[in-house]
N, C-alpha and C positions, 0 to 999 in steps of 0.2 A: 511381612511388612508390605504395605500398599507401595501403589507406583505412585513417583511425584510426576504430577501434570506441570511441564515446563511450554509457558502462551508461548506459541510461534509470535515473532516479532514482523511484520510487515515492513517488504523492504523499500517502500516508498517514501511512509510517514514514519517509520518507529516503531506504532502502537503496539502491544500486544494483542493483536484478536484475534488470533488463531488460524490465519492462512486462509486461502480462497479468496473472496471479495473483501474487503476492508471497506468496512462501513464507515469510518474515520475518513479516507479517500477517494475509495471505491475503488485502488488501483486491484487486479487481479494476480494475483503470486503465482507465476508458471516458472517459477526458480531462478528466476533473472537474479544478479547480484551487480556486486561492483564492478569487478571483473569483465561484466560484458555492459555496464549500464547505459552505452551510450549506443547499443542496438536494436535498433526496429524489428523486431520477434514476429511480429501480426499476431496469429492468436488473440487472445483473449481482452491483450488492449489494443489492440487494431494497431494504429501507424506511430502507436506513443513507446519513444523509448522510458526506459527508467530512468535517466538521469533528465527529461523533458517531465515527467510526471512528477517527480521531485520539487525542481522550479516550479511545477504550476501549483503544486500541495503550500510551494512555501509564498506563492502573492495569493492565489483563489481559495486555498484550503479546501481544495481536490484536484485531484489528477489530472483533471481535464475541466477548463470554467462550462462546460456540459454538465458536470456533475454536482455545480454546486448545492444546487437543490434536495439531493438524493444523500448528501454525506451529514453526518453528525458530528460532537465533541467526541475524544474518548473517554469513558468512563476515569476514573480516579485510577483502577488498577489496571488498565490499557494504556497510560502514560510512558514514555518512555524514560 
């Protein structure tokens, strides 16, 4: 039997697209969850916490109104 490919789900927006950048947000996945979402990591999204990228996904519809430009819809089966 084959492996089932199960989409990593993006813990910003939802989406499913598989981890790393989210094209959907642009937030970057360095494992952050609930658990710590209201901590300033640096790395990858600099001074954004995840529960701050969250609120900006849910007025700007990306992580950061910097990224409006650069984010997309998600696909039909990147939907949460």
């Amino acid at each position: 039997m084959g492996e089932v490919w199960v989409p990593v789900v993006c813990p910003c927006c939802a989406s499913r697209t598989g981890g790393g950048t989210c094209p959907v947000c642009f937030w970057t996945d360095d494992g952050q969850g609930d658990a710590d979402a209201e901590v300033v990591r640096g790395g990858p999204n600099g001074d954004m916490s995840l529960a701050d990228a969250r609120l900006n996904f849910a007025v700007y519809g990306a992580s950061h109104p910097r990224y409006q430009e650069m984010v997309r819809p998600a696909h039909p089966d990147e939907r949460p």
